[in-house]
N, C-alpha and C positions, 0 to 999 in steps of 0.2 A: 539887536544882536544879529550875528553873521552866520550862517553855516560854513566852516570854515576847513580844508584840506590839504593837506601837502603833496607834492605830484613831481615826477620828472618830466621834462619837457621833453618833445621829441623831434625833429627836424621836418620841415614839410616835405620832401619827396619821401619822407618814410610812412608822413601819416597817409599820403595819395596811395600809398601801398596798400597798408590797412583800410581805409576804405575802399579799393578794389575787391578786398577779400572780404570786406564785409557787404557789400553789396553782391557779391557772387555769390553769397549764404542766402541772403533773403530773397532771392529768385528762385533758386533752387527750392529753398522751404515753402514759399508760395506753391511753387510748382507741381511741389511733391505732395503737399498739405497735410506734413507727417507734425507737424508742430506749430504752434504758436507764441510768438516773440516779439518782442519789441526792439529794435534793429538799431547801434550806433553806428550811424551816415554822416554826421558832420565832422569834418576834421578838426575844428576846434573844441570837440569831445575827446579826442583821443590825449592818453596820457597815461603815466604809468604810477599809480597813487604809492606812497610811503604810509599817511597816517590823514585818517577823518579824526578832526577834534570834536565834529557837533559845531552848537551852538557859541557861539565866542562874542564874549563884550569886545569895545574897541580898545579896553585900557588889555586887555590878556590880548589882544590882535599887533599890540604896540608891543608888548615884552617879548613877543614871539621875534617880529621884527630884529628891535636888537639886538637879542640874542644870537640871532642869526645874522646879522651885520658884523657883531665882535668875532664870529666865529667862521667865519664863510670860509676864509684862506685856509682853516685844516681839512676842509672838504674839496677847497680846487687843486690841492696840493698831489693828481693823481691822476691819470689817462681814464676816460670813461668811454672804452669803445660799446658798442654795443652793434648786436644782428637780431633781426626777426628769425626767433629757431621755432617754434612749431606752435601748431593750432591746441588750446586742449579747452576741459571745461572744471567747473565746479561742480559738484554734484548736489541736487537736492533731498530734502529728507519727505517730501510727498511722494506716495505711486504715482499724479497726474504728473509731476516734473522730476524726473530722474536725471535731467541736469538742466542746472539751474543760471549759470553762468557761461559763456560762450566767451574765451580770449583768444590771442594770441601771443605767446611769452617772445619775453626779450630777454636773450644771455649777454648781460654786463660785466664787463670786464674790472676787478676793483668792487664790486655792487658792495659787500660786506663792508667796505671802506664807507661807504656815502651811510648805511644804518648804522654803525657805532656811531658814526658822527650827530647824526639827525636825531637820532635817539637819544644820542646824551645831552642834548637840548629840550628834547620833547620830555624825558623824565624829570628836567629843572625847569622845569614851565607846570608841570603837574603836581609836582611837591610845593611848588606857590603858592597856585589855585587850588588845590584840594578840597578845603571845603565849601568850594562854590559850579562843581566839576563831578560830572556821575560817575560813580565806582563803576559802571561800565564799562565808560570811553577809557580810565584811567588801565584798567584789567588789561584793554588793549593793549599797550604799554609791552606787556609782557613777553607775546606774541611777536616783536620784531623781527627775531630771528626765523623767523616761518613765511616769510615774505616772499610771492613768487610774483615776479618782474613779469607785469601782464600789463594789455592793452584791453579792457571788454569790447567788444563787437555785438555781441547780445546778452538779454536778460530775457529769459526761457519764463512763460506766464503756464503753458503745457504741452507736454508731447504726444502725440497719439499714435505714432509709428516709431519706436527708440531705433527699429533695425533703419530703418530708410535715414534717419538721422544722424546717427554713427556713421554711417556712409558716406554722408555729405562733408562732413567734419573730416573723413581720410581723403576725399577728394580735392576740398579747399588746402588741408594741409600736403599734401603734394603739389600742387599750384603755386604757394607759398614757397616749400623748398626747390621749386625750378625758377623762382624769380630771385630768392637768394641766391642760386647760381650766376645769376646776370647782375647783380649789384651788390655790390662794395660795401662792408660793415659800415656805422658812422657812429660820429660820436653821440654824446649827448649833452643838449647845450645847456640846458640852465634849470636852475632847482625853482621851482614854483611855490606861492601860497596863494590858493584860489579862495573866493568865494562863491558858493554851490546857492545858485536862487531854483527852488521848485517853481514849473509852472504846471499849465495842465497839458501844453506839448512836448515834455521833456527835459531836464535840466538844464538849466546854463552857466556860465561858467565864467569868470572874472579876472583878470588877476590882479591882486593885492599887493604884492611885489614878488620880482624876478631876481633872480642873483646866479649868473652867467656862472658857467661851472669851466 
């Protein structure tokens, strides 16, 4: 079986963006020693996820497929601009990590267009499977509409300084909105289904098949 996920893809001078910003985070946190993270630096990490299925055989890896070959043209049928708009986080529910995820959002143009779509694939792929499929990942399902178009740049282990932190995050996010002044929205080019392998240096990431948006 696969760990398997859905993702937009992003253009390389966008991802050399995001990794500027994310490597000017883990200097600074170093620097400042207000936190503890573990830092996305490689740009073939970056991406902007739709939906984690988990664990997936290859025959539900193959219906996903074409499903999404029959169906691709009602999702390219629509301009995908997109810009990097600003730095934010997720919040955790420990005292040691009061935020727990570090991104940076992308405002997509059409985005609600690419989720009815993806979605109404992904709930005919779960009504298949169902009982071979955890009420969990399935629960997920529900949730589409709550999707905030992010890149992670970090995963927060603890914080010891929240002020010195929050500071870093308005400093990176002004950095950000002065390089969006100098570059050009773009679009966004192709819908991905990756395969996520664990190691013990950090994920990596496959792709399963591409389909050019």
């Amino acid at each position: 079986m696969k760990r398997v996920f859905l993702a937009l893809d992003l253009p390389e001078h966008i991802k050399r963006q995001v990794e500027l910003i994310a490597i000017s985070m883990r200097d600074k946190i170093r620097s400042q020693e207000c936190a503890k993270a573990k830092f996305v630096l490689m740009k073939e990490l970056y991406h902007i996820t739709l939906h984690f299925f988990g664990r997936l055989t290859q025959e539900q890896i193959d219906y996903l497929i074409h499903n999404f070959d029959e169906n691709i043209d009602n999702i390219k049928g629509y301009e995908y601009t997109a810009e990097l708009e600003k730095i934010g986080f997720f919040k955790g529910i420990k005292h040691s990590t009061p935020i727990r995820v570090v991104w940076i959002g992308v405002k997509i143009e059409n985005f609600n267009h690419i989720i009815t779509n993806t979605y109404s694939i992904i709930r005919e792929f779960y009504n298949i499977f169902a009982k071979s499929l955890s009420n969990r990942t399935i629960k997920k399902t529900k949730q589409s509409m709550d999707i905030v178009p992010h890149v992670t740049i970090a995963r927060v282990k603890s914080v010891s300084d929240l002020t010195s932190f929050i500071e870093i995050i308005k400093q990176l996010d002004k950095k950000l909105r002065m390089m969006n002044d100098l570059a050009k929205s773009f679009k966004i080019p192709s819908l991905v289904l990756y395969e996520s392998k664990l190691t013990n240096s950090g994920p990596l990431y496959s792709v399963i098949k591409k389909w050019d948006l």
